[in-house]
N, C-alpha and C positions, 0 to 999 in steps of 0.2 A: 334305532341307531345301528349303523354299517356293523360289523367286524373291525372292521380299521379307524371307525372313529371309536370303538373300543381303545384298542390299541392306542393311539395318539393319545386319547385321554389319562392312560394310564402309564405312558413316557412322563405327559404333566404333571403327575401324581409326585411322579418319582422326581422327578428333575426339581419341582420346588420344594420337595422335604431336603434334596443336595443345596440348593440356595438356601433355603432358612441355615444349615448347618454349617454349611459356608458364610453366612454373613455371621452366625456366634463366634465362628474363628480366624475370621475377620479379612480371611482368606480371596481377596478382592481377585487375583487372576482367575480363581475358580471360579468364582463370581461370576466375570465376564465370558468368558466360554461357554458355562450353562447358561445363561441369560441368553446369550446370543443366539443359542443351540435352540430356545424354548419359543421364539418369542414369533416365530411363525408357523408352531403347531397350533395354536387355536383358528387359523384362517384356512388349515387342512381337513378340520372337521367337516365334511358334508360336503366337499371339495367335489365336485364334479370334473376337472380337469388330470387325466390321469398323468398327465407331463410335471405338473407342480408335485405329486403324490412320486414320482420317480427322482425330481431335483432333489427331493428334500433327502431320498433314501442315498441318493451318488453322488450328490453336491454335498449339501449343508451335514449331511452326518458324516463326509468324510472331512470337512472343516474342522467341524468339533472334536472328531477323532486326533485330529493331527494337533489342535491347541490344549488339549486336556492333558493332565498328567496322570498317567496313570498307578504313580506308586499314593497319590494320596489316598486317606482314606476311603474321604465323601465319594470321589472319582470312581474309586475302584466299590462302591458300592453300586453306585449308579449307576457305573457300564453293566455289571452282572446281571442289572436288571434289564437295561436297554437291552444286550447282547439276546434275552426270552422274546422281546419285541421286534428288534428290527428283524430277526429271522420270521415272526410269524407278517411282517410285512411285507417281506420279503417274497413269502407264501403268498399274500394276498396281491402283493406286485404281479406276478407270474400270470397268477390265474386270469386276473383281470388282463394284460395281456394277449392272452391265449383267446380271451372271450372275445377281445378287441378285432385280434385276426379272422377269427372264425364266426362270421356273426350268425 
């Protein structure tokens, strides 16, 4: 398993312990945000195309950034944790990158 599908996998971790917690509080907009935010990192795992692996980092997570609130709890646990990830993808964005330029 890559580095980054480390990572991804463990966004999923995070993001369905914020939906089971949100669906206890019944909290249906959080709901839909994380859901939406989740529901095409399992199709990034093993992902050879580094363009879907860059939409997902500039696209779809500034989507979720901008629908999420962040004074809720669940929210504000879950970014804490994304915000350890998306930088180390962010790392692994880069490099691969640089590798992509310079073969």
């Amino acid at each position: 398993m890559s580095p980054r599908d480390h990572v991804y996998l463990q966004i999923l971790h995070f993001g369905i312990v914020a939906l089971r917690n949100a669906s206890f509080r019944g909290d249906i907009d959080y709901w839909k945000a994380e859901s939406d935010h989740l529901h095409n990192i399992p199709s990034l795992i093993g992902e050879s195309n580094q363009s879907r692996h860059e939409y997902y980092f500039t696209g779809e997570r500034a989507i979720y950034l901008s629908r999420v609130n962040r004074d809720d709890p669940d929210a504000g646990f879950a970014l804490r944790r994304y915000e350890e990830l998306w930088e180390e993808l962010q790392k692994l964005n880069t490099a691969e990158q640089g590798a992509a330029a310079n073969p």
